[in-house]
ChimeraX commands (.cxc) that place a marker at each C-alpha (Angstrom):
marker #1 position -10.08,17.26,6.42 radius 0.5
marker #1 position -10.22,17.92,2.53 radius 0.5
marker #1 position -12.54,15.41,0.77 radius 0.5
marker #1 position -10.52,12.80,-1.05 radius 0.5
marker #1 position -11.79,12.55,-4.33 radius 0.5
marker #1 position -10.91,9.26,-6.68 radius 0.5
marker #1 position -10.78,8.27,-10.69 radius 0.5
marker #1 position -12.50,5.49,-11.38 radius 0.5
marker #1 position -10.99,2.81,-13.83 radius 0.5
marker #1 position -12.46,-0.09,-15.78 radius 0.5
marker #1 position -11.03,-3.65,-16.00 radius 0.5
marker #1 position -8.92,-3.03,-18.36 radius 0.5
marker #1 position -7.15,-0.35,-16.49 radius 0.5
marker #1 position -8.44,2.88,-18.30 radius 0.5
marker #1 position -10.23,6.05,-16.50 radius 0.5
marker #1 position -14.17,5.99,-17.15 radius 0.5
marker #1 position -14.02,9.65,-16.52 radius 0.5
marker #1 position -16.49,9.30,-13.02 radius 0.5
marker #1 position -15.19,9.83,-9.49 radius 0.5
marker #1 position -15.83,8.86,-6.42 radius 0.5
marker #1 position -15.75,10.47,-2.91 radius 0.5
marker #1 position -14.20,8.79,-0.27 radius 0.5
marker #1 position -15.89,7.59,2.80 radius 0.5
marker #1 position -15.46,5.43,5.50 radius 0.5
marker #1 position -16.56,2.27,4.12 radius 0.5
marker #1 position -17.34,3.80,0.89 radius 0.5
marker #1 position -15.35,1.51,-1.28 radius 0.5
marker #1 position -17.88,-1.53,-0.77 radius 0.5
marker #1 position -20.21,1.37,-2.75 radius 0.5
marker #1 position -18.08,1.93,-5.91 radius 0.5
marker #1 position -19.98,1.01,-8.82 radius 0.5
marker #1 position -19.70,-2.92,-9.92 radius 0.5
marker #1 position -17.12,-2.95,-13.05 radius 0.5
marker #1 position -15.33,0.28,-11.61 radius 0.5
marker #1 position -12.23,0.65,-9.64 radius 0.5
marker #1 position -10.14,3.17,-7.66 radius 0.5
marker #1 position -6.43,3.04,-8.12 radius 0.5
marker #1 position -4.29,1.95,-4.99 radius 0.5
marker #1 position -0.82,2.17,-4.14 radius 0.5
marker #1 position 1.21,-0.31,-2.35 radius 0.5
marker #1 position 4.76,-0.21,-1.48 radius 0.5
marker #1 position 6.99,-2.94,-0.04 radius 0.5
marker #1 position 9.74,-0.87,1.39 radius 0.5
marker #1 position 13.51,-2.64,1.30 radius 0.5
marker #1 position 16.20,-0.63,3.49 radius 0.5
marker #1 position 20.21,-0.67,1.50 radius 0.5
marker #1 position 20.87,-2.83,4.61 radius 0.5
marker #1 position 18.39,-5.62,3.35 radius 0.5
marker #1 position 15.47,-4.97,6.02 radius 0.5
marker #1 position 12.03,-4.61,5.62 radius 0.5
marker #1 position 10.32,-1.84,7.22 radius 0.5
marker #1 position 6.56,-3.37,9.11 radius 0.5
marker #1 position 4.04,-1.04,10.40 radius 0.5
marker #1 position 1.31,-0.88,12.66 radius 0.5
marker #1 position -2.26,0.12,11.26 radius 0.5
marker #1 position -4.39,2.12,12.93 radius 0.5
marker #1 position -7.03,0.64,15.08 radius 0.5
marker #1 position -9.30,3.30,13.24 radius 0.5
marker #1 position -9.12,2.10,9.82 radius 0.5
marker #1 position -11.45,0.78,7.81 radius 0.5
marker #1 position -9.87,-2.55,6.76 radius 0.5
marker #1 position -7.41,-4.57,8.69 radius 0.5
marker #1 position -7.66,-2.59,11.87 radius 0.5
marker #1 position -4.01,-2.98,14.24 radius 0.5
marker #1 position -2.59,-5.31,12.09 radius 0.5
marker #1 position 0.90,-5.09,11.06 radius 0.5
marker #1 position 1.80,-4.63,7.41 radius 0.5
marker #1 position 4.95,-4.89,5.09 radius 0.5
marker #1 position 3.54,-1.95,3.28 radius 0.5
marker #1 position 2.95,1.19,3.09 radius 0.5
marker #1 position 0.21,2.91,0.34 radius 0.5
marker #1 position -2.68,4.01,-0.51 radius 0.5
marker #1 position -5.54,5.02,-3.05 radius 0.5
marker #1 position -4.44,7.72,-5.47 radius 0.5
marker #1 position -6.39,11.10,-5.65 radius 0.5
marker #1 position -7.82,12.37,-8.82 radius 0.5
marker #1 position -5.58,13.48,-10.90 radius 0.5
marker #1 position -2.52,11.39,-10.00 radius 0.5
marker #1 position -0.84,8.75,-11.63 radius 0.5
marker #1 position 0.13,5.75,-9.88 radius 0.5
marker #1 position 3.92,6.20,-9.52 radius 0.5
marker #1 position 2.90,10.04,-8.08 radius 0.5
marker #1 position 0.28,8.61,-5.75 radius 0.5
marker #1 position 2.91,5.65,-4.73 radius 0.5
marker #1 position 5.83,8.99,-3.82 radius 0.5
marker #1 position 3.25,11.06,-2.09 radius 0.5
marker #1 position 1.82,8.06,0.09 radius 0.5
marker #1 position 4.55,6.52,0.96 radius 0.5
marker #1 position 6.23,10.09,2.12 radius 0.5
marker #1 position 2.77,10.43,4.23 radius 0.5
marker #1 position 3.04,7.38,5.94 radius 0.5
marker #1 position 6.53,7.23,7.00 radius 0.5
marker #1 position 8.44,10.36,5.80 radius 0.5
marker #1 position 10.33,8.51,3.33 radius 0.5
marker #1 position 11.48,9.45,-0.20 radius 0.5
marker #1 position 12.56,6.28,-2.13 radius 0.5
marker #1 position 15.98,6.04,-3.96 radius 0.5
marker #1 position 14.03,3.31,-6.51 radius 0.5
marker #1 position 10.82,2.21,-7.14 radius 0.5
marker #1 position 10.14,-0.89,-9.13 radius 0.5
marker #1 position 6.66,-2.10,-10.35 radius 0.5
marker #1 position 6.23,-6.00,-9.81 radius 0.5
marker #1 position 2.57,-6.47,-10.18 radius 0.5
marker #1 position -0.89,-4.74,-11.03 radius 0.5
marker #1 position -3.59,-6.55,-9.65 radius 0.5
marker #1 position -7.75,-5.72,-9.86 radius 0.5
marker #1 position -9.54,-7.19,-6.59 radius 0.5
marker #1 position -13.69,-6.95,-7.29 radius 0.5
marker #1 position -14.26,-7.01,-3.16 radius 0.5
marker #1 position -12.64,-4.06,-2.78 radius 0.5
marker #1 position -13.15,-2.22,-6.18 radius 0.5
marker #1 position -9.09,-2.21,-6.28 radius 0.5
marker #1 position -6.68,-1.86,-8.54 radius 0.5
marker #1 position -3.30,-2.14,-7.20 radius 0.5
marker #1 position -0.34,-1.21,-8.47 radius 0.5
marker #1 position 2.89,-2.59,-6.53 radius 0.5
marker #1 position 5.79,-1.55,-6.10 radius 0.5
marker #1 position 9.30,-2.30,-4.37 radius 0.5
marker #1 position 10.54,0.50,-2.65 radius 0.5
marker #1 position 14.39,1.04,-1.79 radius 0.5
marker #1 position 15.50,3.28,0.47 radius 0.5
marker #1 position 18.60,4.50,2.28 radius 0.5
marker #1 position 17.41,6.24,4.99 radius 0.5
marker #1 position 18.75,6.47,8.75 radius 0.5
marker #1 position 16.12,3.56,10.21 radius 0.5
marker #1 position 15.00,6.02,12.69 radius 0.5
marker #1 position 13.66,8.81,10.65 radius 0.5
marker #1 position 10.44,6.93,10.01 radius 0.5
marker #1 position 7.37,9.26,10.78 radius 0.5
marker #1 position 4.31,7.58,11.20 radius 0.5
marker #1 position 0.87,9.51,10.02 radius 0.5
marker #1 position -1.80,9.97,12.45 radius 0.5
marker #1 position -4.83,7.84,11.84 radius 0.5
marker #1 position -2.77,5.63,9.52 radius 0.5
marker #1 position 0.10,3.94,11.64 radius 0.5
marker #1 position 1.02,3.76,15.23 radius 0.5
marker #1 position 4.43,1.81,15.30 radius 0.5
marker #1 position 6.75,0.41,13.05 radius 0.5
marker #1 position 9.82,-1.87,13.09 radius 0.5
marker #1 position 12.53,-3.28,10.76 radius 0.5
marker #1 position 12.72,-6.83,10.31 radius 0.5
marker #1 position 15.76,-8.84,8.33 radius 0.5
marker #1 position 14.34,-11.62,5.15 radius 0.5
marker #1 position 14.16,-14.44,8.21 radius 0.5
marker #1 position 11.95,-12.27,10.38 radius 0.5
marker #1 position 10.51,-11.55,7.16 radius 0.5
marker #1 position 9.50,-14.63,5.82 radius 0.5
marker #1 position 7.75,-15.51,9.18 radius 0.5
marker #1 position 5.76,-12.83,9.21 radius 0.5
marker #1 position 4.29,-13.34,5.55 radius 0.5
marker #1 position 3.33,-17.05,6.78 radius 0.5
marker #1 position 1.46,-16.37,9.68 radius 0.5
marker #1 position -1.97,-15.65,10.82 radius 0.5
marker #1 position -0.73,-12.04,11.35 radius 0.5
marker #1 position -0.15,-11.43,7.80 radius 0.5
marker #1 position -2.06,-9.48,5.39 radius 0.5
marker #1 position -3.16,-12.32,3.46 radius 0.5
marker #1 position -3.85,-9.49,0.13 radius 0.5
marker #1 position -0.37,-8.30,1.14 radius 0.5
marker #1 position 1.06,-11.54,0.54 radius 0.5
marker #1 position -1.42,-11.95,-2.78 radius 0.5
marker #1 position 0.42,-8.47,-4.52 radius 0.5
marker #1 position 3.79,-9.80,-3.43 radius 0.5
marker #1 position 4.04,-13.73,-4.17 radius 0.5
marker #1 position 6.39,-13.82,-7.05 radius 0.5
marker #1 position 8.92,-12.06,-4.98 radius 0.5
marker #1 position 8.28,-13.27,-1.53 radius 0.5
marker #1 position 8.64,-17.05,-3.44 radius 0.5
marker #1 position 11.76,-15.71,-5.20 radius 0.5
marker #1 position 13.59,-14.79,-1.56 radius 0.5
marker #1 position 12.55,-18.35,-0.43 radius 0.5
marker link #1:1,2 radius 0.2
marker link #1:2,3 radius 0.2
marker link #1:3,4 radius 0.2
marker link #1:4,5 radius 0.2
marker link #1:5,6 radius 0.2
marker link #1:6,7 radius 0.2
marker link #1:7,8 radius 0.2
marker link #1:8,9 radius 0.2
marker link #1:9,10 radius 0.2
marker link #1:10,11 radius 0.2
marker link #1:11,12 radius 0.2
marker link #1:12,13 radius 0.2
marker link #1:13,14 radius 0.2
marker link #1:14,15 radius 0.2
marker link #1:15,16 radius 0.2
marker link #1:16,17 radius 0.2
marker link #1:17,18 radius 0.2
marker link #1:18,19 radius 0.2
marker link #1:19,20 radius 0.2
marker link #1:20,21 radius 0.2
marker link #1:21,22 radius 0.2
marker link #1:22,23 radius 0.2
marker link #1:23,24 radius 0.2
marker link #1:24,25 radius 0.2
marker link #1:25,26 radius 0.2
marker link #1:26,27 radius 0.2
marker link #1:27,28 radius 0.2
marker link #1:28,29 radius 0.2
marker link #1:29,30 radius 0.2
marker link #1:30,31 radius 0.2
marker link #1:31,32 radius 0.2
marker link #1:32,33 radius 0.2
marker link #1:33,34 radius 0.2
marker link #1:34,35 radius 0.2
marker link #1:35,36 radius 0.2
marker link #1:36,37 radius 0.2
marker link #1:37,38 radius 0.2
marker link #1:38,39 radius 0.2
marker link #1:39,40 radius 0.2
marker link #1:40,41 radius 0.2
marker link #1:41,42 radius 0.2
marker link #1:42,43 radius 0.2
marker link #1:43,44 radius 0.2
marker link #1:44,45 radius 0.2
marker link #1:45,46 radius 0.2
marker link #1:46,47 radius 0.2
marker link #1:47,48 radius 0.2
marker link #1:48,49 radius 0.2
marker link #1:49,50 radius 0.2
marker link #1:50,51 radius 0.2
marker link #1:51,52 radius 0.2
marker link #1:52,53 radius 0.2
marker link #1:53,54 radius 0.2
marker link #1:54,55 radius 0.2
marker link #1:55,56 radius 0.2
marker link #1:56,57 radius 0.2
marker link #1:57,58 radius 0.2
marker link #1:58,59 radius 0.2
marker link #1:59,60 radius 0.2
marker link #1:60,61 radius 0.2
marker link #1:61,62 radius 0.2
marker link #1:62,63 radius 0.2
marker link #1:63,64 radius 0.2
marker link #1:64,65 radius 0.2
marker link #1:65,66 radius 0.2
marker link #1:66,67 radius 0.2
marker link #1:67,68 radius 0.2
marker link #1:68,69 radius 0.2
marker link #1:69,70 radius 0.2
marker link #1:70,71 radius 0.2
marker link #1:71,72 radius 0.2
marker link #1:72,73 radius 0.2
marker link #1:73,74 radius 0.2
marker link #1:74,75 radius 0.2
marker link #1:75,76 radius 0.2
marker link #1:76,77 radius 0.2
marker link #1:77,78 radius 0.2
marker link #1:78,79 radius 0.2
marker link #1:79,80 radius 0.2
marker link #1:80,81 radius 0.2
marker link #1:81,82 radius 0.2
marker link #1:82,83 radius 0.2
marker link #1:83,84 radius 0.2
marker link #1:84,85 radius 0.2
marker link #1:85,86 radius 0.2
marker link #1:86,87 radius 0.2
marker link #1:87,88 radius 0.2
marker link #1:88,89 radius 0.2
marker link #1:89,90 radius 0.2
marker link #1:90,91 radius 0.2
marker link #1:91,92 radius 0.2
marker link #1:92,93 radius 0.2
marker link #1:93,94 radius 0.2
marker link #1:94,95 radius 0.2
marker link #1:95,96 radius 0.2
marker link #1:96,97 radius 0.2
marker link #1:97,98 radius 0.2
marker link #1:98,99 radius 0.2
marker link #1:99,100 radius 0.2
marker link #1:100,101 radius 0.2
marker link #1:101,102 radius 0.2
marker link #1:102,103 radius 0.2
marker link #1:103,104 radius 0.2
marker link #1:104,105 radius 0.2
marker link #1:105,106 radius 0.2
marker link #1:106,107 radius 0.2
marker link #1:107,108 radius 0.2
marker link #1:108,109 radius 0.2
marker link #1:109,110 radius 0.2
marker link #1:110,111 radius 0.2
marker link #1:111,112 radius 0.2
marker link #1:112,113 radius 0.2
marker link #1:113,114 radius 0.2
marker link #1:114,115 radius 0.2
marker link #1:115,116 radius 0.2
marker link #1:116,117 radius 0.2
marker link #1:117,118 radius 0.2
marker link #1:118,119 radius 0.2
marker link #1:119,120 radius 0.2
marker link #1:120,121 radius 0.2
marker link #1:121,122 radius 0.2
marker link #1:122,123 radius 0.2
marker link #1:123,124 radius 0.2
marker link #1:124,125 radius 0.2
marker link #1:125,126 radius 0.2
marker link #1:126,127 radius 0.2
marker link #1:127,128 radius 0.2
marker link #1:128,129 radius 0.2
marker link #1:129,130 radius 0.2
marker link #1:130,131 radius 0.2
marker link #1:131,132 radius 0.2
marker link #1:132,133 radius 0.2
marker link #1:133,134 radius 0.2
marker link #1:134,135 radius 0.2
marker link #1:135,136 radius 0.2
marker link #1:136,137 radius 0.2
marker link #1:137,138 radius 0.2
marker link #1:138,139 radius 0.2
marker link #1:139,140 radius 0.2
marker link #1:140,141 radius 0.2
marker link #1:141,142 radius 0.2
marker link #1:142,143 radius 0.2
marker link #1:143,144 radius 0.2
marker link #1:144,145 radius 0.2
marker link #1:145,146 radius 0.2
marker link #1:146,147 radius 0.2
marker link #1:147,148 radius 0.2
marker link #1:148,149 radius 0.2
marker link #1:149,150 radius 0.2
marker link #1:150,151 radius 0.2
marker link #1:151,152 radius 0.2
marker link #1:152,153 radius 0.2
marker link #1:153,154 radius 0.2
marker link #1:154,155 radius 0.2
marker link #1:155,156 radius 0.2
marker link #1:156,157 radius 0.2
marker link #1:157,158 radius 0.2
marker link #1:158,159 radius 0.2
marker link #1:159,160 radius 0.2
marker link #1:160,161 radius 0.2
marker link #1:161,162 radius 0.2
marker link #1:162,163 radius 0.2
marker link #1:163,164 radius 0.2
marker link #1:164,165 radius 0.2
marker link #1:165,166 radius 0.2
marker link #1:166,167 radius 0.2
marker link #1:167,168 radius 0.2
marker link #1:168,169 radius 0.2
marker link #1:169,170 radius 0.2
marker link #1:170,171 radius 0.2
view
């Protein structure tokens, strides 16, 4: 596997001109003040459904849970609406018809910067490929099926963080 290289950001959102190499774990090691840029889609089907997938038991943070997301951190080099494309293509084979950007959010535990986005798509529901070591499973859910997920203990509670002007605007 390639090393995955990262730019690091200040607070306010600008490159510092350092990188970082990623490692398992490495993130809790990023310099205090500094951030890596992360992706995170919330993918929307024409149809109205919302596409969940299984994490990895391998990963780093939030081992098997399910997420309404799919993302990532952005390599060196890429700017966030590139890295959000090329991640969410990796993790299920999907090329979006729209992306929107409805928050940017810095989160010091992590040494994050997220930029999120709402992802439509158009696809045939079964064409999802999931990538090894990221996802297992996935599933498509309709705004009641939703909406429960987000409020219980199985939920991503950062997920639900990026996302809580719109998940309070389909209430």
């Amino acid at each position: 596997m390639a090393k995955e290289i990262w730019d690091l950001y200040d607070r306010d959102g600008n490159k510092t001109g350092e990188t970082f190499e990623r490692y398992f774990g490495g993130y809790k090691h990023i310099p205090e003040g500094r951030y890596h840029l992360v992706t995170d889609l919330l993918v929307i089907h024409s149809d109205g459904t919302y596409l969940l997938t299984k994490r990895s038991d391998i990963k780093d943070v939030y081992p098997g849970y399910w997420e309404a997301s799919a993302g990532g951190s952005a390599v060196s080099g890429e700017e966030p609406l590139e890295a959000a494309r090329r991640e969410l293509f990796e993790e299920t084979g999907l090329t979006p018809d729209s992306l929107e950007l409805v928050g940017i959010m810095f989160k010091d535990t992590s040494h994050a910067m997220y930029y999120s986005y709402i992802a439509k798509v158009s696809c045939d529901k079964n064409s999802i490929v999931l990538q090894e070591g990221e996802t297992t499973d996935y599933k498509w859910v309709d705004k009641e099926n939703f909406l429960a997920y987000v409020d219980s203990d199985e939920a991503m509670t950062a997920h639900n963080q990026r996302y809580e002007k719109y998940i309070d605007s389909l209430r």
